[in-house]
VMD Tcl script that builds the backbone (N, CA, C; Angstrom):
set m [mol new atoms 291]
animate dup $m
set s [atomselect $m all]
$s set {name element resname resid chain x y z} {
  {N N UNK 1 A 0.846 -1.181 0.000}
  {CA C UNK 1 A 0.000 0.000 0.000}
  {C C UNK 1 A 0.884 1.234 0.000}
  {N N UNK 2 A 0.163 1.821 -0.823}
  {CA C UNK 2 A 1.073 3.747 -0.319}
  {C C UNK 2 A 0.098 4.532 0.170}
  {N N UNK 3 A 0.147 5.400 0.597}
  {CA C UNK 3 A -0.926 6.381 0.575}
  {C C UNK 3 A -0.049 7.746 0.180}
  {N N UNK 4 A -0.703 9.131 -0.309}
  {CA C UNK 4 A -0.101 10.010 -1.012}
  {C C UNK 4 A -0.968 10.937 -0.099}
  {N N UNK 5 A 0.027 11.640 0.892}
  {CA C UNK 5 A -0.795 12.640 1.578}
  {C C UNK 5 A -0.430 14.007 1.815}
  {N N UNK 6 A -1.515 14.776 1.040}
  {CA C UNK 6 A -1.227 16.379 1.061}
  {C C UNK 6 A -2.229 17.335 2.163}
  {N N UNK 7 A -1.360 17.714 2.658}
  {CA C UNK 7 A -1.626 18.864 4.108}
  {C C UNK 7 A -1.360 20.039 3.102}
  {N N UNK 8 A -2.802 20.533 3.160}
  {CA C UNK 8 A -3.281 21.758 2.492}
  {C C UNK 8 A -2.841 23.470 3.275}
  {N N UNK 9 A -3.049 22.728 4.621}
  {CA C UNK 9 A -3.043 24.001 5.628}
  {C C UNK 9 A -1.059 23.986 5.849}
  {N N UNK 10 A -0.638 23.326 6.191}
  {CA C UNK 10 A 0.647 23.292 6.869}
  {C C UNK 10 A 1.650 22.950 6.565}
  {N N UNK 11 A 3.060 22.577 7.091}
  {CA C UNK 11 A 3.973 21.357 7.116}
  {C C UNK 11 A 3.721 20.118 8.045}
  {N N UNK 12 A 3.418 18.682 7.546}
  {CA C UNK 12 A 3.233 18.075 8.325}
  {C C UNK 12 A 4.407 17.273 8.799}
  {N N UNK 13 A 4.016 16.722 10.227}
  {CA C UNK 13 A 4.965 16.306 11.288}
  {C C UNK 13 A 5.240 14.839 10.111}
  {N N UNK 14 A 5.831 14.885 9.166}
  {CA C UNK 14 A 6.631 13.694 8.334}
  {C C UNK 14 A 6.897 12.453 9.259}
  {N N UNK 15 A 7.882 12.552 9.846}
  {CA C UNK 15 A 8.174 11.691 11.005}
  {C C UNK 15 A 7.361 10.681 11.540}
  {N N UNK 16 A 6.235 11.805 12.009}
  {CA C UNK 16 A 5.706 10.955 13.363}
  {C C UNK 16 A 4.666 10.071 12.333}
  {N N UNK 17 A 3.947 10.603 11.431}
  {CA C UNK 17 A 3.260 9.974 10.340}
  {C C UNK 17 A 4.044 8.604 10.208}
  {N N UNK 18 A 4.994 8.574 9.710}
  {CA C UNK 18 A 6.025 7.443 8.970}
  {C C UNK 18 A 6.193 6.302 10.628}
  {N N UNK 19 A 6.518 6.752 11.351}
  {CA C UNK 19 A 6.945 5.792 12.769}
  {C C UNK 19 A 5.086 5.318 13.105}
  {N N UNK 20 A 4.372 6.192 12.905}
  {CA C UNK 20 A 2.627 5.487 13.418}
  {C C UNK 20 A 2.406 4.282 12.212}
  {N N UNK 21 A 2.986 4.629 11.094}
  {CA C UNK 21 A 2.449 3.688 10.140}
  {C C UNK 21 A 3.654 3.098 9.098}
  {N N UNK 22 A 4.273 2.091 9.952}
  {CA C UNK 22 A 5.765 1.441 9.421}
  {C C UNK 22 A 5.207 0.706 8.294}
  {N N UNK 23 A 4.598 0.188 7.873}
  {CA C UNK 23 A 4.303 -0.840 6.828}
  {C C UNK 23 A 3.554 -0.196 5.831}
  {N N UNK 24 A 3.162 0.680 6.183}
  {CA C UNK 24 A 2.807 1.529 4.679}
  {C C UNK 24 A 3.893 2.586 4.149}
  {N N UNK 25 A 3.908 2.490 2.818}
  {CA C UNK 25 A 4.689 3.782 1.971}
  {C C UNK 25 A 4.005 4.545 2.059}
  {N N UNK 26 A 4.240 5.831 3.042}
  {CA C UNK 26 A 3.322 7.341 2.958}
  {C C UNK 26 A 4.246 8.410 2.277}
  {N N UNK 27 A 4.049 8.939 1.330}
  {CA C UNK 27 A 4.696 9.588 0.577}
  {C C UNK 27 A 3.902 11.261 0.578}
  {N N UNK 28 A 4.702 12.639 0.908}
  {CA C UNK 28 A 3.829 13.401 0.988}
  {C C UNK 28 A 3.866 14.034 -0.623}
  {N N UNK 29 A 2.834 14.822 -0.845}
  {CA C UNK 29 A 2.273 15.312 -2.491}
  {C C UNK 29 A 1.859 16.857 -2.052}
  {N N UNK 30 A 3.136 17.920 -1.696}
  {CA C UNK 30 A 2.470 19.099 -1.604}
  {C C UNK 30 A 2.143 20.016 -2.609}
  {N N UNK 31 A 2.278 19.339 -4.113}
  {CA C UNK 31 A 2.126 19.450 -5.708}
  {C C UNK 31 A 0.738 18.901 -6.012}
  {N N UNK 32 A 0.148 18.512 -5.241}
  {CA C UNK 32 A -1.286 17.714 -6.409}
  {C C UNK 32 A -2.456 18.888 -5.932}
  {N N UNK 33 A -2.900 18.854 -7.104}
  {CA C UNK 33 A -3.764 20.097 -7.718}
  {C C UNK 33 A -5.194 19.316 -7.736}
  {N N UNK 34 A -5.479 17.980 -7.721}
  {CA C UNK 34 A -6.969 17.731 -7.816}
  {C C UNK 34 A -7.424 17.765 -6.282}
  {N N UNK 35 A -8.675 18.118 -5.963}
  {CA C UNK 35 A -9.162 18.349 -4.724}
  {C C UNK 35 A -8.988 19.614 -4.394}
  {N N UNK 36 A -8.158 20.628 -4.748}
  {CA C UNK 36 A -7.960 21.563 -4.093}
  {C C UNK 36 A -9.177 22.772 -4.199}
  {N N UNK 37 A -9.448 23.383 -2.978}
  {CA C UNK 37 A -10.578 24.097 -3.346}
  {C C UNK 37 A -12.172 23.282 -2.505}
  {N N UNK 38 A -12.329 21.925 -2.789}
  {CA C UNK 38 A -13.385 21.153 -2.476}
  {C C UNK 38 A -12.839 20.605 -0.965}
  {N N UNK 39 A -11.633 19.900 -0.832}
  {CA C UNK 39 A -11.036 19.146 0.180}
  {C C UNK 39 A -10.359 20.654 0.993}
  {N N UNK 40 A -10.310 20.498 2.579}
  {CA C UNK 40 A -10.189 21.279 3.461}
  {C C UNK 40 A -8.704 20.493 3.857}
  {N N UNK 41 A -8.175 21.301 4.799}
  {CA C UNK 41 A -7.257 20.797 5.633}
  {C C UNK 41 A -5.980 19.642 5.162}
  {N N UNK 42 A -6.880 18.554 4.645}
  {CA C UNK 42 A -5.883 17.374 4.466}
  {C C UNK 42 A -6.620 16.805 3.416}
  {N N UNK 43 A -5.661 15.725 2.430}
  {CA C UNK 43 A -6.436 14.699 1.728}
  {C C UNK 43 A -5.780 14.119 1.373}
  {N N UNK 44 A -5.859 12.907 0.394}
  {CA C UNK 44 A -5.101 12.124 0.324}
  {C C UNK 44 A -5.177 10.610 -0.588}
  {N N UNK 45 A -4.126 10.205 -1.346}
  {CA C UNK 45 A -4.834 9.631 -2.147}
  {C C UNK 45 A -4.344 7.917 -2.048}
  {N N UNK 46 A -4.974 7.056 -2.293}
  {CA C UNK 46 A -4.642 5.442 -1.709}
  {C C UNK 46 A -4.236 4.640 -3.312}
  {N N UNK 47 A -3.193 3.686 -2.915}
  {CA C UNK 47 A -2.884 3.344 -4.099}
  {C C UNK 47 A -2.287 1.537 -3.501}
  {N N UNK 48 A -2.578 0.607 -3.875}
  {CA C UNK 48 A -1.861 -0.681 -4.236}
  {C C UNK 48 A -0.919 -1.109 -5.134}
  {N N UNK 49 A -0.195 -1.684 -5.298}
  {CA C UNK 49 A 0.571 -2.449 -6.257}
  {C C UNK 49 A -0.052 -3.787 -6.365}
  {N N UNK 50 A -0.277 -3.307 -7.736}
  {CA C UNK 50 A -0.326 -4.225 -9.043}
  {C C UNK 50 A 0.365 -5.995 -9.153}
  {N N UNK 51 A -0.442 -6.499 -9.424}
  {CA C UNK 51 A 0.724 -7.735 -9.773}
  {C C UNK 51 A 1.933 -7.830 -10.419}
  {N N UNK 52 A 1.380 -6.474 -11.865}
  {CA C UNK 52 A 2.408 -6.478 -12.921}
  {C C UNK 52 A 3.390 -5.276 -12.057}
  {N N UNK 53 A 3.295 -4.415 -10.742}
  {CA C UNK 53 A 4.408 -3.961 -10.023}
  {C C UNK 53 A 3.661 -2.549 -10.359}
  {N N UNK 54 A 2.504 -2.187 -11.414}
  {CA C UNK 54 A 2.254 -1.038 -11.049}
  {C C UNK 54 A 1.351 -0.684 -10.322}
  {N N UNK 55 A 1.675 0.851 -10.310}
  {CA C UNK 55 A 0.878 1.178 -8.899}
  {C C UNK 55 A -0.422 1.417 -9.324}
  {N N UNK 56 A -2.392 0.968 -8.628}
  {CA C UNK 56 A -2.843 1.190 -8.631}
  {C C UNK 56 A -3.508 2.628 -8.133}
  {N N UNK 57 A -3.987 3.562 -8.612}
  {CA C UNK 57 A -5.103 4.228 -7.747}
  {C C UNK 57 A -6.118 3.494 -7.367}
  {N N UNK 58 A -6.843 3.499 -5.901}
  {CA C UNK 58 A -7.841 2.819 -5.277}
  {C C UNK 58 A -9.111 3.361 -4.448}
  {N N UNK 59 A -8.680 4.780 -4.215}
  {CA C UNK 59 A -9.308 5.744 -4.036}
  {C C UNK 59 A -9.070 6.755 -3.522}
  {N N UNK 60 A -9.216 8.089 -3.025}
  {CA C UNK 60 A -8.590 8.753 -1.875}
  {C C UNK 60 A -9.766 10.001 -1.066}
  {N N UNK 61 A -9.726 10.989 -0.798}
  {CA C UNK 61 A -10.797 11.359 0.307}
  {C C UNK 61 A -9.902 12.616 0.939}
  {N N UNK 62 A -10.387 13.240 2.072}
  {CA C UNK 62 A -10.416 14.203 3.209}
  {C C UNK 62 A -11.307 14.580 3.682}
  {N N UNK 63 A -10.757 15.789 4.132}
  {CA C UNK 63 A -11.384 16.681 4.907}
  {C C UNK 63 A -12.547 17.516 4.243}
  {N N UNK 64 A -13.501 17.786 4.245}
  {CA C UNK 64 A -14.090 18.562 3.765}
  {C C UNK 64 A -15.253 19.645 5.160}
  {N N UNK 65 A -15.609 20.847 4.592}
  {CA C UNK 65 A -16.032 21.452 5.526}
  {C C UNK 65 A -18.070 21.367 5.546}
  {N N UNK 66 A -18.422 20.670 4.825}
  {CA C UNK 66 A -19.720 20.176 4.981}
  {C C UNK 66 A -20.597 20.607 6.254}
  {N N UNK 67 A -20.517 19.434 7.293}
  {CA C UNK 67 A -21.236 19.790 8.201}
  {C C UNK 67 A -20.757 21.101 9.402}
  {N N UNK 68 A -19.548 21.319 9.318}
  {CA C UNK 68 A -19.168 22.987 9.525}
  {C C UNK 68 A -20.591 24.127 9.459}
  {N N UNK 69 A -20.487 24.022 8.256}
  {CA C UNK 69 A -21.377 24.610 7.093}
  {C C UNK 69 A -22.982 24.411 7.295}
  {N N UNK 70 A -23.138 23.085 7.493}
  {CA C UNK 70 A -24.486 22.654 7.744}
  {C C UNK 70 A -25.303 22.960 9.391}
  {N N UNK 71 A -24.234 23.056 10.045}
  {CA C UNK 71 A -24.686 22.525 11.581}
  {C C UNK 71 A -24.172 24.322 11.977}
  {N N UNK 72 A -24.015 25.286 11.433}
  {CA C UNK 72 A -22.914 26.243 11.641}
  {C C UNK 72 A -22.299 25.926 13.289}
  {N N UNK 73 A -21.010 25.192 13.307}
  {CA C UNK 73 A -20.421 25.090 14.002}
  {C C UNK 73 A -19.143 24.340 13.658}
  {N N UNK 74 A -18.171 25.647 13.586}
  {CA C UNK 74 A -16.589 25.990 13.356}
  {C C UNK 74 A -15.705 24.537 14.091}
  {N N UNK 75 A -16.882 23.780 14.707}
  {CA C UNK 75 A -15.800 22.740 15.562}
  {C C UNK 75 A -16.163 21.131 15.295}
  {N N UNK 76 A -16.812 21.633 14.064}
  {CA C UNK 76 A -17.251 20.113 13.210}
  {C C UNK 76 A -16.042 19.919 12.568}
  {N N UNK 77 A -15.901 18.389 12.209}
  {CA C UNK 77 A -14.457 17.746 11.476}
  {C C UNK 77 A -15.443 16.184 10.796}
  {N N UNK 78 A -15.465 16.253 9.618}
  {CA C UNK 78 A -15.859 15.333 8.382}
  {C C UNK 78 A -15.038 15.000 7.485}
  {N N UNK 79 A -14.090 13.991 7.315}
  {CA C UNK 79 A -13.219 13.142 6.712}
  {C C UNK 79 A -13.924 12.303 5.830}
  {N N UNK 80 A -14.240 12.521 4.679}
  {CA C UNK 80 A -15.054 11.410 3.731}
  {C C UNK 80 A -13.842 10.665 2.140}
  {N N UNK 81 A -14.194 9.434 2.175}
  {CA C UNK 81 A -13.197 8.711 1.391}
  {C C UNK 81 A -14.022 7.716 0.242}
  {N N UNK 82 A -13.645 7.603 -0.956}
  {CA C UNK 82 A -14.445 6.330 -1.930}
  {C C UNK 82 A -13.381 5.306 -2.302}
  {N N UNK 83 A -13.521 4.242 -2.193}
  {CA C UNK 83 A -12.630 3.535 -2.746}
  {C C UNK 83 A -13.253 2.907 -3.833}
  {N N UNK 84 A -12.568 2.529 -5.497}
  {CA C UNK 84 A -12.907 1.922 -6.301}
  {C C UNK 84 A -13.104 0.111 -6.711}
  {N N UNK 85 A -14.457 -0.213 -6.505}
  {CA C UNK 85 A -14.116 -1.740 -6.140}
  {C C UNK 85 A -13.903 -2.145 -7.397}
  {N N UNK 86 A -14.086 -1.809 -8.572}
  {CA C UNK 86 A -13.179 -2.392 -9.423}
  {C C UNK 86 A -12.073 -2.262 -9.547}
  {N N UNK 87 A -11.108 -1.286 -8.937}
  {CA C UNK 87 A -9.930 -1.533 -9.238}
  {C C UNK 87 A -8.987 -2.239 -8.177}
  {N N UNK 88 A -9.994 -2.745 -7.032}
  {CA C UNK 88 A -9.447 -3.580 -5.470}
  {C C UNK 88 A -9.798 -4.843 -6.048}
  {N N UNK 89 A -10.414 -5.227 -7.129}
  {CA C UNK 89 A -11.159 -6.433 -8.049}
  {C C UNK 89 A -10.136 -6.815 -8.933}
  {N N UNK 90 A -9.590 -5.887 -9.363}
  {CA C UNK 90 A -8.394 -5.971 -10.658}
  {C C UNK 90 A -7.223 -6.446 -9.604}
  {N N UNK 91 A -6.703 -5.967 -8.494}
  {CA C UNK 91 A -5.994 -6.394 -7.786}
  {C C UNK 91 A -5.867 -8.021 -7.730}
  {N N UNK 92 A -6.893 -8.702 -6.929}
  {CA C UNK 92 A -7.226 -9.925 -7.405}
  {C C UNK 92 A -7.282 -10.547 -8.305}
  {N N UNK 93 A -8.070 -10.286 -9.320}
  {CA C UNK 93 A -8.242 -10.808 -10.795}
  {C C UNK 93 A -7.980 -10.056 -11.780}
  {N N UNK 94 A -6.414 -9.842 -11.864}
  {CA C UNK 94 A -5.942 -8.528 -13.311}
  {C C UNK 94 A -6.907 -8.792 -14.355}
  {N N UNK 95 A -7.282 -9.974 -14.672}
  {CA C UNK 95 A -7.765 -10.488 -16.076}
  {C C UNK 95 A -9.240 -9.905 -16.135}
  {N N UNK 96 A -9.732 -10.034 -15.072}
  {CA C UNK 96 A -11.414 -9.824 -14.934}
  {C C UNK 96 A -12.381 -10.729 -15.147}
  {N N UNK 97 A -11.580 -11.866 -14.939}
  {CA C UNK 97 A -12.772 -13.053 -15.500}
  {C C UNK 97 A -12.916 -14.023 -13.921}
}
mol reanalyze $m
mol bondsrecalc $m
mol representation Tube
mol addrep $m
């Protein structure tokens, strides 16, 4: 697994990220341009390897300010994510059959 995670607001604590989660490749992306604008705070994008070694996209998600907005209250926090089951399907069965 990798995950590709961009902190919109800040510099994030790199480190402590990487030591909480030893077995995943977390790679940060303070360059990616999709989400920006819609996603708040943080987001981030999920990826597998492939049989053939490449890397899947699988889905990715954040922060968004929704119920902020809805509930007006500045101290709401909504993290929403999709993952693609066909391509967690292709993982399993490259072929599709």
């Amino acid at each position: 697994m990798r995950i590709a995670l961009t902190d919109l607001e800040s510099e994030p604590p790199r480190e402590l990220w990487r030591a909480a989660y030893p077995h995943v490749e977390l790679v940060f992306d303070p360059n990616r341009a999709s989400g920006r604008g819609y996603y708040t705070d943080v987001c981030f994008k999920i990826h597998a390897r492939a049989a053939d070694g490449e890397w899947l996209e699988l889905g990715d998600g954040g922060a968004v300010d929704w119920t902020r907005k809805l509930l007006s209250n500045a101290k709401e926090r909504l993290v929403i994510s999709g993952v693609s089951s066909e391509r967690a399907c292709a993982l399993v069965n490259p072929r599709g059959g």
